[in-house]
GUDO-779252 format. One line per field, with one value per residue (C-alpha): residue number from 1; x, y, z. Coordinates in Angstrom, 2 decimals, always signed. Layout:
<kolnus>
n = (NUM | ...)
px = (X | ...)
py = (Y | ...)
pz = (Z | ...)
</kolnus>
This chain:
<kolnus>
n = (1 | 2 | 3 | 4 | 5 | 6 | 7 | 8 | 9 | 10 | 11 | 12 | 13 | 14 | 15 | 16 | 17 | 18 | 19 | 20 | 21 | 22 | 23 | 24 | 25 | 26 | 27 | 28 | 29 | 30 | 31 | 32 | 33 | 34 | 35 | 36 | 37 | 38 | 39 | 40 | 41 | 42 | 43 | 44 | 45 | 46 | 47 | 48 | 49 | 50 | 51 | 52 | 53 | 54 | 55 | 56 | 57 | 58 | 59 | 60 | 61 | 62 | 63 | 64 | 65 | 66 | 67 | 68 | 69 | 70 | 71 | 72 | 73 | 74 | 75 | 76 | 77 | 78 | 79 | 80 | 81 | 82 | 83 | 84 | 85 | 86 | 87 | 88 | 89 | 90 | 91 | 92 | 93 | 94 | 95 | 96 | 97 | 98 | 99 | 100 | 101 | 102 | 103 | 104 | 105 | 106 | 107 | 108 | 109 | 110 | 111 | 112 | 113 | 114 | 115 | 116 | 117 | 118 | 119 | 120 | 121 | 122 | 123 | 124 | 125 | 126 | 127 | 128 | 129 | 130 | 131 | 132 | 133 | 134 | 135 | 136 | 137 | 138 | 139 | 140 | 141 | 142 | 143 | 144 | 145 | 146 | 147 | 148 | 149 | 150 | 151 | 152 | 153 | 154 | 155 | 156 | 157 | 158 | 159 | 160 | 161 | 162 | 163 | 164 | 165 | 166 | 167 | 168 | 169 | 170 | 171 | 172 | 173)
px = (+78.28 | +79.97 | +81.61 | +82.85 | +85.04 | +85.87 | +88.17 | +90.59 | +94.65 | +95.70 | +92.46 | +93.25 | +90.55 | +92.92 | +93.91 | +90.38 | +89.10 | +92.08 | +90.45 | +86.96 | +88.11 | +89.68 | +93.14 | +93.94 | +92.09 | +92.42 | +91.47 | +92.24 | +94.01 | +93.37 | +96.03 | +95.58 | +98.53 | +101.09 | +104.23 | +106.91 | +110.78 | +111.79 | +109.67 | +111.46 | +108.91 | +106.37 | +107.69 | +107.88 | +104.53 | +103.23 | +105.86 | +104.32 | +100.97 | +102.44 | +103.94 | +101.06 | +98.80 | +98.38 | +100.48 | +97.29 | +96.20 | +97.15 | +97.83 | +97.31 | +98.82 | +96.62 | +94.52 | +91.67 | +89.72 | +86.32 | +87.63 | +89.10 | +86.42 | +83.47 | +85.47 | +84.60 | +86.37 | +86.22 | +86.68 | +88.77 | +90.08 | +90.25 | +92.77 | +91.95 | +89.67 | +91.71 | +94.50 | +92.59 | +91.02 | +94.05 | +95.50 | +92.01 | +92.50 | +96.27 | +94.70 | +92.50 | +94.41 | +91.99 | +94.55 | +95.17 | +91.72 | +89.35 | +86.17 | +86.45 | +86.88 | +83.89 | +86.56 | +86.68 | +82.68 | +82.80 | +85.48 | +83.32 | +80.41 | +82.25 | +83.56 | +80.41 | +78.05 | +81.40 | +80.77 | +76.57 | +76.80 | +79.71 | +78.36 | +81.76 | +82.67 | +84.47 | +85.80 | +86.35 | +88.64 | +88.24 | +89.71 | +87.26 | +88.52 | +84.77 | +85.18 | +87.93 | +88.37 | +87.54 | +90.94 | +92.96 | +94.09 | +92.30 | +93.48 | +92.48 | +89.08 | +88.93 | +90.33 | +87.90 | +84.70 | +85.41 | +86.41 | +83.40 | +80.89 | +82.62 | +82.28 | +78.59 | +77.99 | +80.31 | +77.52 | +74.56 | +75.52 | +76.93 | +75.29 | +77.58 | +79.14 | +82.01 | +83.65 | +87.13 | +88.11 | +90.80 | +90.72 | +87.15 | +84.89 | +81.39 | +78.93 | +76.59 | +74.92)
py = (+98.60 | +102.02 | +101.85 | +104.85 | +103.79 | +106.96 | +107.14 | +109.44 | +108.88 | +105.81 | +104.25 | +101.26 | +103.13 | +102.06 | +98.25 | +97.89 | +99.03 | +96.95 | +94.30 | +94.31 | +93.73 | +90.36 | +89.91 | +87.81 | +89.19 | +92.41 | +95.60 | +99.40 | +101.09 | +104.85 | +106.20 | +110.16 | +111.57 | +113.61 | +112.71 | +114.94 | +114.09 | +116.69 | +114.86 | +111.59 | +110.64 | +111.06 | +109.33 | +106.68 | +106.73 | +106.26 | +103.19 | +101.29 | +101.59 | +100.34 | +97.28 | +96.18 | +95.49 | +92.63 | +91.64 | +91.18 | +95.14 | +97.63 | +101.17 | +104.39 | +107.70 | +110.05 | +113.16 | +112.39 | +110.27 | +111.11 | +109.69 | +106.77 | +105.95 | +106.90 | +104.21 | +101.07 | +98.39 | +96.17 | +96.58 | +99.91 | +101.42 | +105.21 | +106.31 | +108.77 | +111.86 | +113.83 | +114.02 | +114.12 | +117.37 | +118.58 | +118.65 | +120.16 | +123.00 | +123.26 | +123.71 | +125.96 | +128.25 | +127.79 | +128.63 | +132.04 | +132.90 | +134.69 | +132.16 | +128.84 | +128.82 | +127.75 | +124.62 | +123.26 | +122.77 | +122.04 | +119.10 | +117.90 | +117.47 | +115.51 | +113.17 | +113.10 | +112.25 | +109.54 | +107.56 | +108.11 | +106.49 | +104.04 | +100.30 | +98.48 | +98.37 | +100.97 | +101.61 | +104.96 | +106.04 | +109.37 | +111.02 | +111.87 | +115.38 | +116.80 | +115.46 | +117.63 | +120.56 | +124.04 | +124.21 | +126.99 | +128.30 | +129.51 | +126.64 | +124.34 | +125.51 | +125.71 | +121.77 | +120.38 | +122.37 | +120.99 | +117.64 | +117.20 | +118.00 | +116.05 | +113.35 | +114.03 | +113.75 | +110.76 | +109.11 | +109.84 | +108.23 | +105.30 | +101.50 | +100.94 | +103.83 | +102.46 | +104.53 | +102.96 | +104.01 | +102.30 | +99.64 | +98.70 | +99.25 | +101.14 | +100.65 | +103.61 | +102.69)
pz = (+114.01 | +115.24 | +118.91 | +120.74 | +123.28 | +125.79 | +128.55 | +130.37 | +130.24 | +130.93 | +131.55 | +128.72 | +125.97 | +123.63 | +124.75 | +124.99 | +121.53 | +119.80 | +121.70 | +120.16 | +116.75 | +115.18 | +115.93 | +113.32 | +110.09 | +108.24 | +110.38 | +109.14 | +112.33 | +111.24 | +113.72 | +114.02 | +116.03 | +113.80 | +114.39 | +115.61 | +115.19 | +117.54 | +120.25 | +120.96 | +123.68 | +121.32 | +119.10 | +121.24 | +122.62 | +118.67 | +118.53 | +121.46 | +120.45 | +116.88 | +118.04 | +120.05 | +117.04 | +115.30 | +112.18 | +110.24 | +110.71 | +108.01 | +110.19 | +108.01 | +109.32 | +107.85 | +109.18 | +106.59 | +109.10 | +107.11 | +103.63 | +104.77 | +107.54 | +104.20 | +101.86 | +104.17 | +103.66 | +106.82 | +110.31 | +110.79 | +114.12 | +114.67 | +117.37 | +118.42 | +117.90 | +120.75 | +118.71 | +115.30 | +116.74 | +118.11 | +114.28 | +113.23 | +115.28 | +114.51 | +111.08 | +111.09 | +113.66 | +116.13 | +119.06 | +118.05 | +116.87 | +119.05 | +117.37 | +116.48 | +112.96 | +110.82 | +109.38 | +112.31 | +112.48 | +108.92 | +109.73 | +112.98 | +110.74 | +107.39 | +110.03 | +112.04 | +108.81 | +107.64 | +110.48 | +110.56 | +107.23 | +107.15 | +106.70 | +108.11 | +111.99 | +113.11 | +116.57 | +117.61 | +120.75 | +122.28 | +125.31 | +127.82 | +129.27 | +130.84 | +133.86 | +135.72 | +136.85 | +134.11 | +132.26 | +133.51 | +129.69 | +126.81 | +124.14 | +127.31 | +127.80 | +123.53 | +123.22 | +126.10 | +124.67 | +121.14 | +122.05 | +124.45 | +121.06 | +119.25 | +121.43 | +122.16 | +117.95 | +117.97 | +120.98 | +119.20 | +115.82 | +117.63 | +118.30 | +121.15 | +123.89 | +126.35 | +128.94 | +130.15 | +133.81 | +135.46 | +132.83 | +133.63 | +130.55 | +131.58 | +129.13 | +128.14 | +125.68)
</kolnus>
């Protein structure tokens, strides 16, 4: 079973995701944000979202979502493809680049077709950033295009699509 969970800042995407898998067995928590020891607040932000999970979850700092999410292996939990994209694009130099670089389609896909053909639950969060107003900067307009496909390819290869808002999960499919 593949869930997308979706939700804006704040809105308890994450809280709520952790919350559909087993608290006390074995559970994968892919976590996706680089982190940055310049950035103590960052830093920080990674460490609460650490300590919140369960001593029985294994968490796996890694940008190779696609390989880890293709091995199985039980219940996993991605958080989140925001910042996994955010990397992707960091990548492939997608901020500086007049086109989207052909990686970063290539990457959307390999992670796309990884979770179309995983057989163990996985939970996916994602931010949901298409419903404000049109970014006012390039790499914002760039970052909410990308993130909204790969959020629309996330939906259609999921069983189950929740959308958090004010800590009230919406379900969408």
């Amino acid at each position: 079973m593949i869930t997308l969970v979706l939700g804006g800042t704040r809105s308890g995407k994450s809280a709520h995701a952790e919350g559909l898998l087993p608290q006390d067995a074995p559970v994968r928590y892919l976590a996706t944000a680089r982190r940055d020891p310049g950035d103590a607040e960052w830093v920080a932000r990674l460490d609460v979202h650490r300590t919140r999970r369960p001593e029985a979850w294994t968490t796996v700092e890694e940008p190779a979502v696609a390989e880890l999410v293709r091995t199985g292996g039980g219940p996993m939990l991605v958080d989140d493809m925001a910042t996994w994209l955010t990397g992707v694009l960091d990548d492939a130099g997608a901020w500086e680049s007049a086109q989207v670089p052909a990686s970063v389609g290539e990457r959307v896909d390999e992670l796309v077709a990884a979770v179309r053909e995983s057989t163990a639950r996985v939970v996916l969060v994602s931010a949901e950033v298409g419903l404000g107003v049109v970014p006012s900067t390039r790499a914002g307009r760039l970052f909410r295009d990308e993130l909204g496909a790969l959020n629309t390819a996330l939906a259609a290869v999921a069983d189950e699509v929740l959308l958090l808002v004010a800590g009230l999960a919406l379900r969408l499919k």
